[in-house]
N, C-alpha and C positions, 0 to 999 in steps of 0.2 A: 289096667289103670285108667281112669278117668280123666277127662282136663282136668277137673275140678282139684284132684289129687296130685295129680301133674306137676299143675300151677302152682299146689301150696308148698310142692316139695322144692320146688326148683326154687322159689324164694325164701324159703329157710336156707339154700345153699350158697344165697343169693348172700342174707345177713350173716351168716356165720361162718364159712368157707370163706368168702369172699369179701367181707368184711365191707359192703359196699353201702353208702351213707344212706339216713333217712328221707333223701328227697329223690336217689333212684328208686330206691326198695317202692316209696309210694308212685312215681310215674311209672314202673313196671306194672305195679298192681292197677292202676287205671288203663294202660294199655290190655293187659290179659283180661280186665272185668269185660268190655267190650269185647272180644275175642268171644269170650266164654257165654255172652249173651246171645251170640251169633250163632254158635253153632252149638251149643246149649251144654250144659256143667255135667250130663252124665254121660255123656258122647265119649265112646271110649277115645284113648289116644292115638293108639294105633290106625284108627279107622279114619283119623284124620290124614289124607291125601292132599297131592297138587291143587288137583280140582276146588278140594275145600277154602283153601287157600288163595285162589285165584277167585273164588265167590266173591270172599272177605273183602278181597282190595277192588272187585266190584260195589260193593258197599260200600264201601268207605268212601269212594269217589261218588257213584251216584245218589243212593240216598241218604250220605252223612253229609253230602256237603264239604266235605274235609277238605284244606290245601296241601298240596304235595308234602310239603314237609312234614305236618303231622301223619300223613299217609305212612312217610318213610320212617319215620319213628316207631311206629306201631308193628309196621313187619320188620323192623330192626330187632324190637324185642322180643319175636315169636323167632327170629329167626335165632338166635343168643339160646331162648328156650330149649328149641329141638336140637342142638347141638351138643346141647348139655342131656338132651333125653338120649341121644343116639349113643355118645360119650360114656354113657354109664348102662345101656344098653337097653335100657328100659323100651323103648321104639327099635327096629331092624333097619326101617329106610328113613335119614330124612327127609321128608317132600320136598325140602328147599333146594337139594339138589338138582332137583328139576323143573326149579320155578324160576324162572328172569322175572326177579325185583327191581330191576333199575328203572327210579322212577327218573325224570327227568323236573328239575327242579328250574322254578324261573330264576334267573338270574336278577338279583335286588340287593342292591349296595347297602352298606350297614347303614342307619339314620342317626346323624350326632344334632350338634348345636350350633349354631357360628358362635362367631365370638360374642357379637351384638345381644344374643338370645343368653348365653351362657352368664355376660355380666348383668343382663335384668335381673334372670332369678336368682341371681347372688345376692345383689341389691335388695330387692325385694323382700327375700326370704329374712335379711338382717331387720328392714324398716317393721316386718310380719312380729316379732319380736316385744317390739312396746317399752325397751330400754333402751338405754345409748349403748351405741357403736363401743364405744372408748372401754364400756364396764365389759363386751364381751372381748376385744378383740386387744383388750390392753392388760395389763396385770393391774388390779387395783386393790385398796384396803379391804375392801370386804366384798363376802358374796352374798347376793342377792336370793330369797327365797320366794320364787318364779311360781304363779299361778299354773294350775295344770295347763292351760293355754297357751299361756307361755314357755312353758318348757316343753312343750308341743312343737312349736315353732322354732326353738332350740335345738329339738334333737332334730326337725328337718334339715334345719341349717348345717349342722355338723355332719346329717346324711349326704348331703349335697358336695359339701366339702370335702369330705373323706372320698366319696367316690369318685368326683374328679379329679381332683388330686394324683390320686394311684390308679386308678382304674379297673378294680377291683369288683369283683361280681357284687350285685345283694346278699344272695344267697352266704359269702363270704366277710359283708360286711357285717350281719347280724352275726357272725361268730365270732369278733374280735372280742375278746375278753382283756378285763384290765392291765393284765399281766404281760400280755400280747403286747400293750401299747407303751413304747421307751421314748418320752419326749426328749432325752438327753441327747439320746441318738436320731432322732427323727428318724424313727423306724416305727413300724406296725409289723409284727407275727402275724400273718393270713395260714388258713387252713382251706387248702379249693380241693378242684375235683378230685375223687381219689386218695381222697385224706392228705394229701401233696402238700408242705409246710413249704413258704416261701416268705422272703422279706420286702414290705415295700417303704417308700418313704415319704414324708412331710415335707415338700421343698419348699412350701412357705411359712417363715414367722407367725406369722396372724393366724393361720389353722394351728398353730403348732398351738396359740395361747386359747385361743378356741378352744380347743380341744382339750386343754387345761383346766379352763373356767368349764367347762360343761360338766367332766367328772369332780369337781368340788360342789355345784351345785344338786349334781345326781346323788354324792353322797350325804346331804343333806335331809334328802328323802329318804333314804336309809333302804335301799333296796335291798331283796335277801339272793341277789346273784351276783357273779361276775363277767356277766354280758357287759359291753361298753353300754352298746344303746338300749334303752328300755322303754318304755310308752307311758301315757298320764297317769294310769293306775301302780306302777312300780315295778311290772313284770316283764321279761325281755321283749323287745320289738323281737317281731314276725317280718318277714320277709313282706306281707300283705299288708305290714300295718306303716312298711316302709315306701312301699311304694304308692302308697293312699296321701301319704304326705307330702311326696315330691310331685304327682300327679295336681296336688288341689294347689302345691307352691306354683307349680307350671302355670296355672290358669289364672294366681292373681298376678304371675309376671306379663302377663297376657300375651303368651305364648301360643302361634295360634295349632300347630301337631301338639298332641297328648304327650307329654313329659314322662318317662320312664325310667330310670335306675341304670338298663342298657343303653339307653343312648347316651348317658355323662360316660360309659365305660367307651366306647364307641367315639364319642366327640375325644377324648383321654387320649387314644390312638393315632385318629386322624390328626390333630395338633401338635402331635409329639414330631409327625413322618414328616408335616409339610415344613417343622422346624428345621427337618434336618436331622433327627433323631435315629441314630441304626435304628433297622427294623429289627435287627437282637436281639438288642437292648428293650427297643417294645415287645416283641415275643417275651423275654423273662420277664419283665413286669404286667404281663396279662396273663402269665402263667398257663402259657399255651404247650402242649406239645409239642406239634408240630407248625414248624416257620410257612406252612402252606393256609393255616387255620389266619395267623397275622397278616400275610401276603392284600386278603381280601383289601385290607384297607389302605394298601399302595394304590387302589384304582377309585378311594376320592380322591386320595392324592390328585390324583391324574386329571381325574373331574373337574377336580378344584383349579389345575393347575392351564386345562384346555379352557375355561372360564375368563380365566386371567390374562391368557394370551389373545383369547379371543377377543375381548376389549381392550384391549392396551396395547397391539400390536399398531407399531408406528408406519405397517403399510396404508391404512385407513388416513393417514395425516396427508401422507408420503403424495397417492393419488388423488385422494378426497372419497374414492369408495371403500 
């Protein structure tokens, strides 16, 4: 059997066995194209060895350029691969038996918001809008039918919203459909990794009418799905077409780091911990598996909190150094 054949079978086993979503299935398939460009698509499988494979991650470090993490992404997936080739017998040995992949990853704290950064683009993103405050974030007699520009800046607002709020991936956000969303209960339906259904919530008012006012003026436009969020032409937001909006909101907040979708999930966390918040309690609303994945962000905590002491410790008063 070939990669080439290899590759295709293992991700048919991938979407239909295993039932696993359209944005592994496509990071699989971009990790194995690489692969398969490397050591070339009619290269039997079996004749793939250690050696080949320790090439590879030669490559990948020297002339890709890659950072560790995507490194280790990449023979995560090949590794997943040949387990499933050896598993069904199709290969005798797999090379990864005898291959140390441990890469060594630099250690880099998650990147949020402060509070300062976090209320500009809020601010901002509402003033981005071009109508009163009162008609989005109030219940009023009528709704307003919003230039594509303006409902542009609409659905950033309500992106911005919802993901800090709950702390909820993008990926997870563009899948909330209407049915999903119970303002009665100030709850949201999420679907995350793994097809994994879990509940998060609205804990303020004003998103709650947000969020209200946005789906009366969405259905106004008469879109033909039940995505919540959808872009100026009527068709669901993309996960690309979300992050393109919070990205250019960042820059008129004049924010000066690149604004990203992970970091409001990230800023969600870190404010919750320094509140006071079980880190459990954060674990199930990030919809983590394991409490070691949420752990990371007891050490802004920490950051945040050696910061604090470090200016405000009243030995500096005490002696004058």
């Amino acid at each position: 059997m070939t990669i080439q054949e290899a590759i295709k079978q293992f991700l048919v086993h991938c979407q239909f066995s295993k039932n696993l979503s359209d944005n592994t299935l496509k990071a699989y398939s971009i990790d194995f194209r690489k692969f398969k460009g490397f050591i070339g698509s009619g290269k039997e499988i079996s004749d793939c060895d250690v050696f080949c494979l320790r090439d590879y991650m030669r490559y990948l470090f020297e002339k890709c350029g890659l950072k560790e993490t995507s490194i280790k992404r990449r023979m995560a997936s090949l590794k997943v691969m040949f387990r499933w080739l050896e598993y069904n017998e199709i290969i005798k040995i797999n090379p990864f038996h005898r291959l140390d992949t441990k890469i060594k990853l630099p250690k880099r704290l998650p990147r949020g918001l402060t509070r300062d950064e976090l209320k500009d683009l809020i601010k901002t993103s509402n003033q981005d809008i071009g109508i009163d405050r009162e008609l989005i974030y109030e219940r009023s007699r009528f709704i307003p039918v919003l230039r594509n520009s303006q409902f542009r800046q609409l659905t950033a607002l309500v992106a911005v919203e919802i993901l800090f709020c709950t702390g909820i991936r993008v990926g997870e956000l563009v899948k909330i459909t209407l049915g999903g969303v119970n303002l009665k209960e100030s709850t949201i339906s999420i679907v995350g990794k793994g097809d994994r259904e879990r509940r998060v919530f609205i804990p303020v008012k004003q998103v709650k009418r947000l969020i209200d006012t946005y789906i009366k003026i969405r259905e106004l436009r008469g879109p033909e799905t039940e995505l919540l969020l959808i872009n100026s032409r009527n068709n669901p937001a993309s996960t690309q077409y979300i992050r393109k909006l919070i990205r250019l909101a960042g820059e008129r907040a004049g924010i000066a780091q690149r604004v990203t979708p992970h970091m409001l999930r990230h800023s969600t966390a870190t404010h919750l911990l320094e509140a006071g918040v079980d880190i459990r309690k954060v674990q199930r609303l990030l919809g983590h598996q394991s409490i070691a994945t949420t752990q990371i962000y007891t050490h802004v905590s920490d950051a945040s909190l050696k910061s604090a002491i470090c200016r405000f410790h009243p030995r500096k008063k005490i002696l004058g150094k």
